[in-house]
C-alpha positions in Angstrom: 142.6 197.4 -1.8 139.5 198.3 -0.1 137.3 200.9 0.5 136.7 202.0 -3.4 133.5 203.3 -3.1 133.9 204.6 -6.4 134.6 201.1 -8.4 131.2 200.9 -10.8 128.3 199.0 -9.6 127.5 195.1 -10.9 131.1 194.5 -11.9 133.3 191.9 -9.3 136.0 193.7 -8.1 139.6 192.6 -9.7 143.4 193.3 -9.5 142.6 196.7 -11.2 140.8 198.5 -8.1 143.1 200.6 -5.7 142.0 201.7 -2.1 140.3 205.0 -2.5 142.9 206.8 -0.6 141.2 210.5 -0.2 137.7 208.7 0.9 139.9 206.6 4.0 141.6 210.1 4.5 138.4 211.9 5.0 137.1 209.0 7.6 140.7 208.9 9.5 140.9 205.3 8.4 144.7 205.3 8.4 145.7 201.2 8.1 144.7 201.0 4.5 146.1 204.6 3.2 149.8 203.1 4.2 149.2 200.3 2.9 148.1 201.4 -0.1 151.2 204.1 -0.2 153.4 201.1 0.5 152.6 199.2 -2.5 152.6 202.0 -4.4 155.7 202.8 -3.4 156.7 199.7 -4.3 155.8 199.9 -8.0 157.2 203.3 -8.0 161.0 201.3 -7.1 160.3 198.9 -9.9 159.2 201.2 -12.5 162.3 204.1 -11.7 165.1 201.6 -11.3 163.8 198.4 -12.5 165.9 194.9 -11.7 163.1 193.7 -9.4 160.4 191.3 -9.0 157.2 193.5 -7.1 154.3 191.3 -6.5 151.5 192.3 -4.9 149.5 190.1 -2.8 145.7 191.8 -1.7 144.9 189.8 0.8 140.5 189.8 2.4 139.7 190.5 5.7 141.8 187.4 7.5 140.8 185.1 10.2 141.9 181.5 11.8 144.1 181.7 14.8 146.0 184.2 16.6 149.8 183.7 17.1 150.1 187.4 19.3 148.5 187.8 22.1 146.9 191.3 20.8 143.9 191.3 19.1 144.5 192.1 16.0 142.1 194.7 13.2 141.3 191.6 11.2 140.2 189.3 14.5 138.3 192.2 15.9 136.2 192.4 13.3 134.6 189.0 13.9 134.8 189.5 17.7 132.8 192.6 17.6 130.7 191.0 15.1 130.1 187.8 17.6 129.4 190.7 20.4 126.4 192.0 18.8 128.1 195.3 16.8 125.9 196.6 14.0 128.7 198.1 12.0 128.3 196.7 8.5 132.0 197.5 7.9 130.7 200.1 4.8 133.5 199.8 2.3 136.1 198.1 4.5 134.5 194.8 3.9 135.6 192.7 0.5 135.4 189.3 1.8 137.2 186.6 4.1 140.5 184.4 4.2 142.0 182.0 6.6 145.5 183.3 6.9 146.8 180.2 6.5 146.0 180.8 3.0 147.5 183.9 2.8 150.5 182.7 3.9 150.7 179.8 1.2 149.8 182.2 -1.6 153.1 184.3 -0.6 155.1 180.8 -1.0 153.0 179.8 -3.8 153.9 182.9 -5.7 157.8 183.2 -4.6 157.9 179.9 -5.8 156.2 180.7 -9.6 158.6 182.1 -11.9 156.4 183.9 -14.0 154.4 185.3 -11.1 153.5 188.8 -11.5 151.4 191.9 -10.9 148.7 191.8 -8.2 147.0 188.5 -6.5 143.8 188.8 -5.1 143.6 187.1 -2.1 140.2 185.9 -0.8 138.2 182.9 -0.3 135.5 184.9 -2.9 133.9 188.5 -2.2 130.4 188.9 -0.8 128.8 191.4 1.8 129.3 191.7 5.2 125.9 190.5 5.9 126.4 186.7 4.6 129.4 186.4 6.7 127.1 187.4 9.6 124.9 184.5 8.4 127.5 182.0 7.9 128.8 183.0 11.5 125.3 183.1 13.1 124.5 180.0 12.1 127.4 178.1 13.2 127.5 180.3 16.6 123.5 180.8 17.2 123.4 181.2 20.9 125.9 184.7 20.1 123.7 187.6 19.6 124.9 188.3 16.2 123.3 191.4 14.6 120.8 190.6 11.6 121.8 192.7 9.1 119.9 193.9 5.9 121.5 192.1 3.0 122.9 194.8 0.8 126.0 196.3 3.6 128.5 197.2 1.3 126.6 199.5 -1.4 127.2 197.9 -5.2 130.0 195.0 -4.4 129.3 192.4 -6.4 129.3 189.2 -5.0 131.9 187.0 -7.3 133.0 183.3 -6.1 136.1 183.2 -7.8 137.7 186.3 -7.4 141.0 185.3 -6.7 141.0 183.6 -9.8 144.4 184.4 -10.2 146.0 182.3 -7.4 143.2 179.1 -8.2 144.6 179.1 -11.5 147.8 178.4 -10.0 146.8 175.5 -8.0 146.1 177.6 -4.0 142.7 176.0 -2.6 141.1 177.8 -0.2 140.0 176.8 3.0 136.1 177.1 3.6 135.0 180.3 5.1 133.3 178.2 8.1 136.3 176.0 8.7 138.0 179.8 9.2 135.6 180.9 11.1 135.6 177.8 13.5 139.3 178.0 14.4 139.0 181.9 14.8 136.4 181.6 17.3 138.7 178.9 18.8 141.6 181.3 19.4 139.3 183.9 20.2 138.1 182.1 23.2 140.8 180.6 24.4 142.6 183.9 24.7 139.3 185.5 26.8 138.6 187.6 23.5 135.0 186.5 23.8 132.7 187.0 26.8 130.8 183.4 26.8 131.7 179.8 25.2 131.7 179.3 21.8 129.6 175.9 21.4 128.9 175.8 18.1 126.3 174.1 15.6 
């Protein structure tokens, strides 16, 4: 559901915002304009034939370990990140999940009966830059970039933003308990150039 560059300024981002499909066109940013037409396509089914359940999960940027030996767009962002990049991911940055949690939302809601619409799923939304933080001090020997503290222009930080699925009972695992077994797998499959001690 991200990059909306257009979503107003000092309001959390909900269920309501949609992937700003002509700004990812102009940039060549191709992963979220198909996903974006799949779940539309998807509501499309349900609303010209109806008979069945759509529910959308939205899931954050996710991390914790890899199962394929690829590195996938997720894990790369925190690789790059632990590598010293300077991108401040712009508008492709909402926030972080383990995907462990991702995984037990899409039980969680194929499981709830009256389960319906769209799920944000994210362990809250903030910039890019205090997940830089939250990874630099955990990892401080990686030259991880400083960045200034505004990196995604306007997102409102919001702690609860899957509200959603914590009303449903899904507890999310702490961003640094994430980023720990991410590094983890990062390492042990030579995705990272040194040893990951860690504070």
């Amino acid at each position: 559901m991200v990059p909306n560059p257009a979503w107003p300024e000092n309001t959390p981002l909900d269920e309501s915002s949609w992937t700003d499909v002509e700004y990812c066109e102009s940039r060549g940013k191709w992963y979220p304009v198909s996903k974006t037409a799949a779940e539309k396509a998807a509501w499309e089914f349900k609303r010209d034939h109806g008979g069945a359940d759509v529910v959308a999960i939205l899931p954050a940027t996710c991390i914790g370990s890899l199962l394929q030996p690829e590195l996938n767009a997720s894990s790369a962002v925190l690789q790059r990140l632990m590598m010293g990049s300077k991108e401040t991911q712009e508008y492709h940055w909402l926030g972080a999940v383990h995907v462990k949690d991702v995984a037990k939302a899409q039980i969680l809601l194929y499981e709830t009966s009256t389960a319906s619409g769209r799920y944000l799923c994210t362990n809250g939304i903030y910039q890019f830059s205090t997940f830089a933080t939250i990874v630099s001090q955990l990892y401080p020997h990686f030259p991880i970039h400083r960045f200034p503290e505004e990196t995604q222009p306007g997102l409102t930080p919001c702690k609860d933003a899957a509200k959603r699925l914590i009303d449903l009972g899904l507890v999310f695992t702490p961003v640094q308990d994430a980023v720990r077994e991410a590094v983890e797998s990062l390492a042990a499959k030579a995705f990272l150039h040194q040893t990951p001690a860690r504070n």
